[in-house]
Chimera marker file (.cmm) of the C-alpha trace (Angstrom):
<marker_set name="trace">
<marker id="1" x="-8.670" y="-1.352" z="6.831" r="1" g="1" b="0" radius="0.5"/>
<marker id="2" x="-6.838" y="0.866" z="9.139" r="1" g="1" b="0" radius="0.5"/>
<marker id="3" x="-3.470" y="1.128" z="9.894" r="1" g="1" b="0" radius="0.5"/>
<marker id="4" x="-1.293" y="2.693" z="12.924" r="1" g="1" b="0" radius="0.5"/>
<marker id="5" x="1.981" y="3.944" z="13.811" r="1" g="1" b="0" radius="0.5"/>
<marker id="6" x="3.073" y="0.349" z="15.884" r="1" g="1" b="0" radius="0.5"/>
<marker id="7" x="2.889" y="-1.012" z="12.055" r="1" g="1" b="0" radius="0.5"/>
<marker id="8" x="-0.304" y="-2.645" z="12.477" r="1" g="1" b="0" radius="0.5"/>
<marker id="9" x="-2.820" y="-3.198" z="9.730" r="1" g="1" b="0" radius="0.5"/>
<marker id="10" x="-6.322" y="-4.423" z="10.654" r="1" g="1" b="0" radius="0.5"/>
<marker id="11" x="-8.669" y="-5.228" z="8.419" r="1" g="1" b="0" radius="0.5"/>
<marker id="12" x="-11.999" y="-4.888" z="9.994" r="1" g="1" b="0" radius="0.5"/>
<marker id="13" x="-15.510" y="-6.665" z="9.388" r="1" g="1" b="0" radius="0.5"/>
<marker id="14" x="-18.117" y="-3.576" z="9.166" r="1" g="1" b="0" radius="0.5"/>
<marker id="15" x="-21.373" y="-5.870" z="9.805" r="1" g="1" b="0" radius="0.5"/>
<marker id="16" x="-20.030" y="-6.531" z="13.570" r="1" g="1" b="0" radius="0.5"/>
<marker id="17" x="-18.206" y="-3.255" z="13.741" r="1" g="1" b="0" radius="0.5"/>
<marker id="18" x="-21.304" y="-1.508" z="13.174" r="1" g="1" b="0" radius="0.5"/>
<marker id="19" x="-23.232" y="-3.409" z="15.274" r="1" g="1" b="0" radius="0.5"/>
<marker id="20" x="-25.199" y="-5.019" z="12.378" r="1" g="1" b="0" radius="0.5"/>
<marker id="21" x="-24.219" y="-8.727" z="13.714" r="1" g="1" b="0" radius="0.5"/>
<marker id="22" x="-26.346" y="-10.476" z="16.206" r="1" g="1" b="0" radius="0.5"/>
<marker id="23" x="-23.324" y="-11.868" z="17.631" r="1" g="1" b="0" radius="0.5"/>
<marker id="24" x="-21.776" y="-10.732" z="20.765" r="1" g="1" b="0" radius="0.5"/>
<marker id="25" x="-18.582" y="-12.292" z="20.441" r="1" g="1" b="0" radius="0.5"/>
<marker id="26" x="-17.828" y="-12.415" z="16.550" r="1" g="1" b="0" radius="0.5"/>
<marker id="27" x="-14.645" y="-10.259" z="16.210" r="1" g="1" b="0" radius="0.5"/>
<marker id="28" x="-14.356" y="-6.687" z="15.207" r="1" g="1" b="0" radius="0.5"/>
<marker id="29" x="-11.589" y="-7.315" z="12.906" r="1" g="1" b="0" radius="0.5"/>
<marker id="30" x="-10.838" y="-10.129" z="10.489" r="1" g="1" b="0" radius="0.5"/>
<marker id="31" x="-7.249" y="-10.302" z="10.564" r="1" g="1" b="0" radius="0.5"/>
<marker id="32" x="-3.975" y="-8.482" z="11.247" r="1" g="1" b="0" radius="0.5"/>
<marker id="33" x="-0.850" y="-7.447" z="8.922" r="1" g="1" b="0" radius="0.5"/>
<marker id="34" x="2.257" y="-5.762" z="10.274" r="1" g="1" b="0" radius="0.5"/>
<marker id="35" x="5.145" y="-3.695" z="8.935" r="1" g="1" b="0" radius="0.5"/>
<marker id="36" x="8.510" y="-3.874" z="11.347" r="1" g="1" b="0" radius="0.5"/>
<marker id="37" x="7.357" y="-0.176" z="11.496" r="1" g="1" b="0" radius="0.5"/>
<marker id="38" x="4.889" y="2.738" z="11.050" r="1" g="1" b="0" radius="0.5"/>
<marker id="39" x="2.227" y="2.334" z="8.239" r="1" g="1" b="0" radius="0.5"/>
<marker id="40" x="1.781" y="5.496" z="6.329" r="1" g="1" b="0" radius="0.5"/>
<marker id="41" x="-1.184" y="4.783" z="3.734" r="1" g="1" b="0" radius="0.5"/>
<marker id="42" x="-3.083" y="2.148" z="2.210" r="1" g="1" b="0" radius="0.5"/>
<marker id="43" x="-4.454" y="1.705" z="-1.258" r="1" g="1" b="0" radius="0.5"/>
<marker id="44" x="-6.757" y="-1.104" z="-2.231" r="1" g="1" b="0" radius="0.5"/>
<marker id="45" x="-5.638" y="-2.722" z="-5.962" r="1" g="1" b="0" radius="0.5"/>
<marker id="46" x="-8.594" y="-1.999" z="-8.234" r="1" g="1" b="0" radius="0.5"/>
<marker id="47" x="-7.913" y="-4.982" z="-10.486" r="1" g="1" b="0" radius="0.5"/>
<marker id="48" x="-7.197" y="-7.719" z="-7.598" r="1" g="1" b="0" radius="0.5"/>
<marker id="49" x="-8.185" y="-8.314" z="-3.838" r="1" g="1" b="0" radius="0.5"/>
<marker id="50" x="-4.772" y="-7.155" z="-3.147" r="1" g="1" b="0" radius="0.5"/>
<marker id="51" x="-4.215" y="-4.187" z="-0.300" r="1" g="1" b="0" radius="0.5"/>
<marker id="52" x="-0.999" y="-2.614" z="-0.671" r="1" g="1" b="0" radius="0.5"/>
<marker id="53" x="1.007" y="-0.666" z="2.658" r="1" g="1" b="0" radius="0.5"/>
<marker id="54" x="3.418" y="1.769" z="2.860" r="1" g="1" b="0" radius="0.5"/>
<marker id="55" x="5.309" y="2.235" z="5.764" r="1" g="1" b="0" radius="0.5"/>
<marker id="56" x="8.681" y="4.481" z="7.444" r="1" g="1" b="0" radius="0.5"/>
<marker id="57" x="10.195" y="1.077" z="7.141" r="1" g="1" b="0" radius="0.5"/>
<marker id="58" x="10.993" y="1.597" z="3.774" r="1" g="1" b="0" radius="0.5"/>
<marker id="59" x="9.091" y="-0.951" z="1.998" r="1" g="1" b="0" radius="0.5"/>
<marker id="60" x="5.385" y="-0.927" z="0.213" r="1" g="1" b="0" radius="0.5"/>
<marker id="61" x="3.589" y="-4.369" z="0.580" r="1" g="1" b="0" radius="0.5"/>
<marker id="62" x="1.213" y="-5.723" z="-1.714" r="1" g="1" b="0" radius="0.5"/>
<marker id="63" x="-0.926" y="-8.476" z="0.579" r="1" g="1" b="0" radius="0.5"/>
<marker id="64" x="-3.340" y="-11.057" z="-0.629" r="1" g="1" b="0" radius="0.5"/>
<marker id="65" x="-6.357" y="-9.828" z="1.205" r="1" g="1" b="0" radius="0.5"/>
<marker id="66" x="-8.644" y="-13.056" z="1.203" r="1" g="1" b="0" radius="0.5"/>
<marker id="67" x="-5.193" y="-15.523" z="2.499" r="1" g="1" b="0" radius="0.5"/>
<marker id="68" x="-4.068" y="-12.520" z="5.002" r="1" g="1" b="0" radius="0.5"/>
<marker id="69" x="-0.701" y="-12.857" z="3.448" r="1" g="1" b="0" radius="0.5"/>
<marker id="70" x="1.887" y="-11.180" z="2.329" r="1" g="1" b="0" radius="0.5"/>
<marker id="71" x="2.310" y="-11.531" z="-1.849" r="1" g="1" b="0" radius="0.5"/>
<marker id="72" x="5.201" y="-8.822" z="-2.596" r="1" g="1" b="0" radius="0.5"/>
<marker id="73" x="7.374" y="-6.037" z="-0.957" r="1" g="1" b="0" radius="0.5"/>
<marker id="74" x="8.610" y="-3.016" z="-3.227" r="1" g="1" b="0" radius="0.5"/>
<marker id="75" x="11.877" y="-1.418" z="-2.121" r="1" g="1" b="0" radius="0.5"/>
<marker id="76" x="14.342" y="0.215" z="-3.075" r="1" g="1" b="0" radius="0.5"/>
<marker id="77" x="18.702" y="0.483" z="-2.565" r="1" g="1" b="0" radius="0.5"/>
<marker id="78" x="18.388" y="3.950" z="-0.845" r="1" g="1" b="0" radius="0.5"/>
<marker id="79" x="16.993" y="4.831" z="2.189" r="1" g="1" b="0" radius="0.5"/>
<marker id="80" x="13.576" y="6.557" z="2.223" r="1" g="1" b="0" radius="0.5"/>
<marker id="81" x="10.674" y="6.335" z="4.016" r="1" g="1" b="0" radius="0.5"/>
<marker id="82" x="7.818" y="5.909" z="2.156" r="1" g="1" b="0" radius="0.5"/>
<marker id="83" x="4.372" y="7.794" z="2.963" r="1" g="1" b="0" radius="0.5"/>
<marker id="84" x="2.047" y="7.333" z="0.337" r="1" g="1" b="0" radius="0.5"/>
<marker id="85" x="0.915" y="4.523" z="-1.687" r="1" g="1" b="0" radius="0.5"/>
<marker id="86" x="-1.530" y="4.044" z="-4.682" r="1" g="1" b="0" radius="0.5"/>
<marker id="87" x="-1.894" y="1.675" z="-7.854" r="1" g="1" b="0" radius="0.5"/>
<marker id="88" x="-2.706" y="1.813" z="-11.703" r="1" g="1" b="0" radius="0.5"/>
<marker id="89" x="-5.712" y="0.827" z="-12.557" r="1" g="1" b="0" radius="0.5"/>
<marker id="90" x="-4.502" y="-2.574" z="-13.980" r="1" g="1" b="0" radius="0.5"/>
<marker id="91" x="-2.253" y="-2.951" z="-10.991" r="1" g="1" b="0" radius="0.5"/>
<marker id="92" x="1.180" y="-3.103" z="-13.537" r="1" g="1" b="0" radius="0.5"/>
<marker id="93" x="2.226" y="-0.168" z="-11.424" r="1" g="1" b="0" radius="0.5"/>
<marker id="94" x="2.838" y="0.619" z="-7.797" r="1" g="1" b="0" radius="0.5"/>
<marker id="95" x="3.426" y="4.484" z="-7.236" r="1" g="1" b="0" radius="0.5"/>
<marker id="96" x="5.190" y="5.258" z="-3.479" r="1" g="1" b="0" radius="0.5"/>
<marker id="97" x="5.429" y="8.319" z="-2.406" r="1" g="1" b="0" radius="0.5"/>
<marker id="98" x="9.268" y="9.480" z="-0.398" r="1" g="1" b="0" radius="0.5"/>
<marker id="99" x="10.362" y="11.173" z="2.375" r="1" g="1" b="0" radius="0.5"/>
<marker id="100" x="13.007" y="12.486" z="-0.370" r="1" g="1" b="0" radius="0.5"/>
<marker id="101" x="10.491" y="14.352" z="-2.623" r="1" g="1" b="0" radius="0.5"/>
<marker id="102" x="10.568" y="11.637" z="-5.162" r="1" g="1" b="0" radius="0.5"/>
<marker id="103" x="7.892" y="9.398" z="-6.666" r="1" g="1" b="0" radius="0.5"/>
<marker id="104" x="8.929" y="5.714" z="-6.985" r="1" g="1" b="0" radius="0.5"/>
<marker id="105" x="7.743" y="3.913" z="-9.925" r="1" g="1" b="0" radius="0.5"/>
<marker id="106" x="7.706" y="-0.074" z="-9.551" r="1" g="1" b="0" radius="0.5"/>
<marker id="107" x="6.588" y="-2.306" z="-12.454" r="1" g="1" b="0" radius="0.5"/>
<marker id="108" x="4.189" y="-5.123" z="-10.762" r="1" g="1" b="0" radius="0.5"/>
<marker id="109" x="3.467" y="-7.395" z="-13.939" r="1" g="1" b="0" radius="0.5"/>
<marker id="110" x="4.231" y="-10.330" z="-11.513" r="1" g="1" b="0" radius="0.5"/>
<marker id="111" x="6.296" y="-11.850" z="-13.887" r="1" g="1" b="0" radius="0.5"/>
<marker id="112" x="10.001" y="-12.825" z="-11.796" r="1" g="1" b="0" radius="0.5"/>
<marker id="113" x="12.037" y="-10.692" z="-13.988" r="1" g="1" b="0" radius="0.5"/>
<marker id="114" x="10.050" y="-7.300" z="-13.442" r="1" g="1" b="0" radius="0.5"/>
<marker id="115" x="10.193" y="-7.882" z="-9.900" r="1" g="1" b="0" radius="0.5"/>
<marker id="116" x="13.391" y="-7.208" z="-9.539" r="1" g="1" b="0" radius="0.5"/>
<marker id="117" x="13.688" y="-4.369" z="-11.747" r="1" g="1" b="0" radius="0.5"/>
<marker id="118" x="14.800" y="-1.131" z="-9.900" r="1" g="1" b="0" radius="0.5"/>
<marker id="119" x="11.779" y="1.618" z="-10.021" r="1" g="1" b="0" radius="0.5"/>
<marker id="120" x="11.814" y="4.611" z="-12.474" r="1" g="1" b="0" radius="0.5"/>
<marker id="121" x="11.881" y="7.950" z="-10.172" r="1" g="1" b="0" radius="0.5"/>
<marker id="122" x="9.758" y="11.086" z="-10.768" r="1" g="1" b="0" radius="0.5"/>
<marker id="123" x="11.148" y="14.217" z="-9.335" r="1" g="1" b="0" radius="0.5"/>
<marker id="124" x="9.502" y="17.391" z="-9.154" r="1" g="1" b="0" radius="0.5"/>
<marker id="125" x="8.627" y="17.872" z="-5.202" r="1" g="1" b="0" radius="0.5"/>
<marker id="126" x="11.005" y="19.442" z="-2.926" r="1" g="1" b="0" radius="0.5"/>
<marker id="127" x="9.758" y="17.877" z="0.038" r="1" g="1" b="0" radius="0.5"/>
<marker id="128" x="7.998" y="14.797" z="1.279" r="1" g="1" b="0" radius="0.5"/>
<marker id="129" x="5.380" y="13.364" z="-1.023" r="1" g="1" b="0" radius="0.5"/>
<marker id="130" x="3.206" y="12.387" z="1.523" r="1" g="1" b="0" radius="0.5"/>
<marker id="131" x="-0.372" y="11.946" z="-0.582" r="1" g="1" b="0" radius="0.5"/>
<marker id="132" x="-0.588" y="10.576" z="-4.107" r="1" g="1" b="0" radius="0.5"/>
<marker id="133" x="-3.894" y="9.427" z="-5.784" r="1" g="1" b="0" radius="0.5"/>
<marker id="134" x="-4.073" y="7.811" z="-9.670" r="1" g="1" b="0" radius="0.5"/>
<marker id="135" x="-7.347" y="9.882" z="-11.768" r="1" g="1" b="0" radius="0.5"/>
<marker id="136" x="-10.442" y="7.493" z="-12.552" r="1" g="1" b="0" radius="0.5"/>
<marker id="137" x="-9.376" y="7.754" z="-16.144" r="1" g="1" b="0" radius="0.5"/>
<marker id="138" x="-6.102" y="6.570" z="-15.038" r="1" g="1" b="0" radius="0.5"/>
<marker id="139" x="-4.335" y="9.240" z="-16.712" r="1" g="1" b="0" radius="0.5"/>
<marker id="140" x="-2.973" y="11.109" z="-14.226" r="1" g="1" b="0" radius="0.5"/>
<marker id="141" x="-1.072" y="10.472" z="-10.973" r="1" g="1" b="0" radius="0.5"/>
<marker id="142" x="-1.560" y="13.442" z="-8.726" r="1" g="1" b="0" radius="0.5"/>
<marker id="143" x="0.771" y="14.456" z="-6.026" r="1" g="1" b="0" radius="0.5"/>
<link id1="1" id2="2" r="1" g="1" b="0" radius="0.2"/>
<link id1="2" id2="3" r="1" g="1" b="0" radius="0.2"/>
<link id1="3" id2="4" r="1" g="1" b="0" radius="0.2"/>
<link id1="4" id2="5" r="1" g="1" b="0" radius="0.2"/>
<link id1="5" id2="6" r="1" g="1" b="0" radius="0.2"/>
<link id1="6" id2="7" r="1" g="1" b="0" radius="0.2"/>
<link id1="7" id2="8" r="1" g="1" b="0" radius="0.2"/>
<link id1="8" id2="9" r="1" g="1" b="0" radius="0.2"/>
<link id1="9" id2="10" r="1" g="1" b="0" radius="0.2"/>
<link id1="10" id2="11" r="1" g="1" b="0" radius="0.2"/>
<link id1="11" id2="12" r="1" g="1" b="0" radius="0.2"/>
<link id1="12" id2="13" r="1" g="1" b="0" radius="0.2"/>
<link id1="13" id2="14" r="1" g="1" b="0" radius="0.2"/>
<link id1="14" id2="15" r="1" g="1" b="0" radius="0.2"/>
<link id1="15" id2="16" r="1" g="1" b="0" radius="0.2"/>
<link id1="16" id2="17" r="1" g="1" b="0" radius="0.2"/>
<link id1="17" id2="18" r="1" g="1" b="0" radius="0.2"/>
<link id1="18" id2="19" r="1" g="1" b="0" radius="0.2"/>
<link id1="19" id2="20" r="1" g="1" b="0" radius="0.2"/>
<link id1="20" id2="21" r="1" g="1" b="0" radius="0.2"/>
<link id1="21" id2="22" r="1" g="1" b="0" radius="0.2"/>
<link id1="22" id2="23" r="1" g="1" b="0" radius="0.2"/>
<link id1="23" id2="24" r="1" g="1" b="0" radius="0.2"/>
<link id1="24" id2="25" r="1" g="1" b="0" radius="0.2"/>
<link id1="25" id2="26" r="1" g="1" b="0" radius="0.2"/>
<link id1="26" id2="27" r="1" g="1" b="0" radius="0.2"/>
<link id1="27" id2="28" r="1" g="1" b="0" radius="0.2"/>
<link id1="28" id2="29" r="1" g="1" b="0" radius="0.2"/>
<link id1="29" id2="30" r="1" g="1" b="0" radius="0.2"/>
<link id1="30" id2="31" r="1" g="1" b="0" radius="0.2"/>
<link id1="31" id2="32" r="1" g="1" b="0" radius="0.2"/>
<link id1="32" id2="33" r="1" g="1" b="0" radius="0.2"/>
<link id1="33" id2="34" r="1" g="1" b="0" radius="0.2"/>
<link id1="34" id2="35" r="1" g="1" b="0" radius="0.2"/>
<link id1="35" id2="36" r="1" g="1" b="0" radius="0.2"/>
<link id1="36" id2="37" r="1" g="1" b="0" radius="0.2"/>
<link id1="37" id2="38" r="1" g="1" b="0" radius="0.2"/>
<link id1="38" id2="39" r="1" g="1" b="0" radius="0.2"/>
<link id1="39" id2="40" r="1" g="1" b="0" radius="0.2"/>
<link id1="40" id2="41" r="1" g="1" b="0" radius="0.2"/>
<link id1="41" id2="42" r="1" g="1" b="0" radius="0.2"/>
<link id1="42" id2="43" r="1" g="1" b="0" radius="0.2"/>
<link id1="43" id2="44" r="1" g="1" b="0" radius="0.2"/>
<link id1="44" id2="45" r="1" g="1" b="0" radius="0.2"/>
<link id1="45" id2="46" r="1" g="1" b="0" radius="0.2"/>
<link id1="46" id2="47" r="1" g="1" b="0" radius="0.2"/>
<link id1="47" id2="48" r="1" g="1" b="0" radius="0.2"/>
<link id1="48" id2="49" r="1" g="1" b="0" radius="0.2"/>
<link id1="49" id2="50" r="1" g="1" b="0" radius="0.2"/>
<link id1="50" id2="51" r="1" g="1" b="0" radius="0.2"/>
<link id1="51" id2="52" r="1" g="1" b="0" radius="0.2"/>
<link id1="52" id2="53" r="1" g="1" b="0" radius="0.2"/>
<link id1="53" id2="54" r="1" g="1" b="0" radius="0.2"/>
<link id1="54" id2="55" r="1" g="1" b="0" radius="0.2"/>
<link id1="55" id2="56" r="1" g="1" b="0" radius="0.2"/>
<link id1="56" id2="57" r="1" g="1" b="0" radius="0.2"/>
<link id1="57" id2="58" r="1" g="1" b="0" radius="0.2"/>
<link id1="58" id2="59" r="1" g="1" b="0" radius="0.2"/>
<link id1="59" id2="60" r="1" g="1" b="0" radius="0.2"/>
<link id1="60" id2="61" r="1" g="1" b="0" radius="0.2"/>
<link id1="61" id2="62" r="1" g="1" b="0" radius="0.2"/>
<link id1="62" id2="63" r="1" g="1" b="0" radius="0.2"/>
<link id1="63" id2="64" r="1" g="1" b="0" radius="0.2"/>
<link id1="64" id2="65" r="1" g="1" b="0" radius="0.2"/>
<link id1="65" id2="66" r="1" g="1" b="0" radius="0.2"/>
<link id1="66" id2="67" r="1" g="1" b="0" radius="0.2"/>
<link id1="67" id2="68" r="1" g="1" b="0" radius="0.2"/>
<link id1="68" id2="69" r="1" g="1" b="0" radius="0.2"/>
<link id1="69" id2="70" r="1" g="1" b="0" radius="0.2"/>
<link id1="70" id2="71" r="1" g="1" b="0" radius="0.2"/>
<link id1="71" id2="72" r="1" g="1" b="0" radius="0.2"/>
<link id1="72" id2="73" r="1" g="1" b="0" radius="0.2"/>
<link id1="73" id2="74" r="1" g="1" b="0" radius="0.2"/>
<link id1="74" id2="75" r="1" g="1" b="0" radius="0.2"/>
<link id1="75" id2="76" r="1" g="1" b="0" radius="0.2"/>
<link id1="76" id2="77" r="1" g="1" b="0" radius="0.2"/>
<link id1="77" id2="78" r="1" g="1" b="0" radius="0.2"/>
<link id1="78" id2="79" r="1" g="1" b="0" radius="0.2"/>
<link id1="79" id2="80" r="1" g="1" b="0" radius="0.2"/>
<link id1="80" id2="81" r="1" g="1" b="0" radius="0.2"/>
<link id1="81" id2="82" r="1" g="1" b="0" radius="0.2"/>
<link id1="82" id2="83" r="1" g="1" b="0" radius="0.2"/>
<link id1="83" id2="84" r="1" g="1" b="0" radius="0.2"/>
<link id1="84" id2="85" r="1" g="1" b="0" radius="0.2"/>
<link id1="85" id2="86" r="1" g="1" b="0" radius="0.2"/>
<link id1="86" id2="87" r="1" g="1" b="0" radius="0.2"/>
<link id1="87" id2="88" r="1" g="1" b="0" radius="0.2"/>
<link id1="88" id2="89" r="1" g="1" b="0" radius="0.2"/>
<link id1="89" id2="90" r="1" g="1" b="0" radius="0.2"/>
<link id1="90" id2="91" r="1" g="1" b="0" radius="0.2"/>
<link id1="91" id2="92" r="1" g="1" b="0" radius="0.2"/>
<link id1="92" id2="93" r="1" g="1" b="0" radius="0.2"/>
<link id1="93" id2="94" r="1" g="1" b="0" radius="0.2"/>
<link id1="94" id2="95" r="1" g="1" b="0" radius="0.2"/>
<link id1="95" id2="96" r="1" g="1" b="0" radius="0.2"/>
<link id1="96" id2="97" r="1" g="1" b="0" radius="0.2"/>
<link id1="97" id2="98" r="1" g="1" b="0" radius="0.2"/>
<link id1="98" id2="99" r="1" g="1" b="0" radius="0.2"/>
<link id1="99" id2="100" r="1" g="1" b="0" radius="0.2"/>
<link id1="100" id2="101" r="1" g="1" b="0" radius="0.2"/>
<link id1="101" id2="102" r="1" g="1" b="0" radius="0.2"/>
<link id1="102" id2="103" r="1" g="1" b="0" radius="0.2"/>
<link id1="103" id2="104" r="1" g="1" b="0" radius="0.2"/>
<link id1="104" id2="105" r="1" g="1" b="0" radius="0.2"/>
<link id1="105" id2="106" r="1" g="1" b="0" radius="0.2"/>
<link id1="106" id2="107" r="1" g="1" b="0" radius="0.2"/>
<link id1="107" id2="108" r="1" g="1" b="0" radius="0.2"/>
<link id1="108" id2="109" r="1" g="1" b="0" radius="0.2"/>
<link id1="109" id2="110" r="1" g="1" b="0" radius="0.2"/>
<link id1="110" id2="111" r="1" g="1" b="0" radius="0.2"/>
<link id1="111" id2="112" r="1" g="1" b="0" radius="0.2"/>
<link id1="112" id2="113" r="1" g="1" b="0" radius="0.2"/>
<link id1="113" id2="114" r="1" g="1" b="0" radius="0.2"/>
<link id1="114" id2="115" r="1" g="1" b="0" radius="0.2"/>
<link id1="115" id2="116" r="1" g="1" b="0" radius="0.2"/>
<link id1="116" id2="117" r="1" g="1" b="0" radius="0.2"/>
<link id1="117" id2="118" r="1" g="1" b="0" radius="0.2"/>
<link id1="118" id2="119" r="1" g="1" b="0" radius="0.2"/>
<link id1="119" id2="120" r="1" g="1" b="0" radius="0.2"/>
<link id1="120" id2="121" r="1" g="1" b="0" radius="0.2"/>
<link id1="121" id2="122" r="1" g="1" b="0" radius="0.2"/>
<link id1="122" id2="123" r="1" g="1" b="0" radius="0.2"/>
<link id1="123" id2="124" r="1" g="1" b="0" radius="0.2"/>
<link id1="124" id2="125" r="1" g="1" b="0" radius="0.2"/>
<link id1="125" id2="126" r="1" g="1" b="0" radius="0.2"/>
<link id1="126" id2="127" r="1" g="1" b="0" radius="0.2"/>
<link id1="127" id2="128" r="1" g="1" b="0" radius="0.2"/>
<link id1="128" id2="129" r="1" g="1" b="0" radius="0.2"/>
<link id1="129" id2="130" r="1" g="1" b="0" radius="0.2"/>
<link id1="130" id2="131" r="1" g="1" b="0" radius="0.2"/>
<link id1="131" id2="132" r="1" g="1" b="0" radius="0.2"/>
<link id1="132" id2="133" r="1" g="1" b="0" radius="0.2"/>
<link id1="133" id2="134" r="1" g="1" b="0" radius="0.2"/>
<link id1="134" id2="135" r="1" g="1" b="0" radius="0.2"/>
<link id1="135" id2="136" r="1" g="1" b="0" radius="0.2"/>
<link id1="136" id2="137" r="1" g="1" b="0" radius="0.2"/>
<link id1="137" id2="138" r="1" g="1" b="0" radius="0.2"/>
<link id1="138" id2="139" r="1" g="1" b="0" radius="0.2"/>
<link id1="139" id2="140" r="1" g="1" b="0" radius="0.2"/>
<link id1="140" id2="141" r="1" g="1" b="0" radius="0.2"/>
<link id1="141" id2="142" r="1" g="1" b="0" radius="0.2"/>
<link id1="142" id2="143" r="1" g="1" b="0" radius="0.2"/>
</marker_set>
């Protein structure tokens, strides 16, 4: 997957991009995704097939990555930009990184009601937060 500042996800086939496919015109990429704008960081859910997107546009999106569509976009009522993404290792939380300094917190049990539930908020930073990554243990997010 790669993703660029027109808010374009493509999600790439490495056999042909590599050059390990015999054929000449099988595409380089499988599929695109889009935010409205920039993507900032990707984070593939280690408990699904799901690739989840941040972007400037204020959203995360989690995306079904075998349909090519979208499944769920995190947001929030204020206005940040988010630029970092990553998930808990059961995927019941999606962790986005602001342009405020804060972390947000959404619950992603995919039942309806959780949805909607507003995200806890983790301050500590007083900038950006533009990198966060969950341990292998899954005890720790790091910022």
């Amino acid at each position: 997957f790669t993703a660029s500042k027109e808010g374009t996800i493509l999600v790439w086939t490495l056999d042909s991009l590599l050059g390990y496919s015999n054929e000449e015109s099988e595409k380089k990429y499988a599929g695109a995704l889009s935010h409205s704008m920039e993507v900032t960081d990707l984070a593939f859910g280690p408990a699904s097939n799901y690739l989840y997107s941040s972007s400037i546009d204020g959203t995360i999106v989690a995306w079904d990555v075998a349909s090519m569509k979208e499944v769920y976009t995190f947001k929030t009522s204020k206005k940040v930009k988010f630029l970092a993404v990553s998930v808990s290792l059961l995927e019941e939380y999606v962790f986005g990184g602001g342009s405020d300094g804060k972390i947000y917190a959404f619950s992603w049990s995919r039942e309806e009601e959780s949805k909607d539930m507003p995200p806890k908020i983790m301050e500590g930073h007083s900038a950006s937060v533009v990198q966060t990554c969950i341990s292998l243990d899954g005890e720790f997010l790091i910022s």
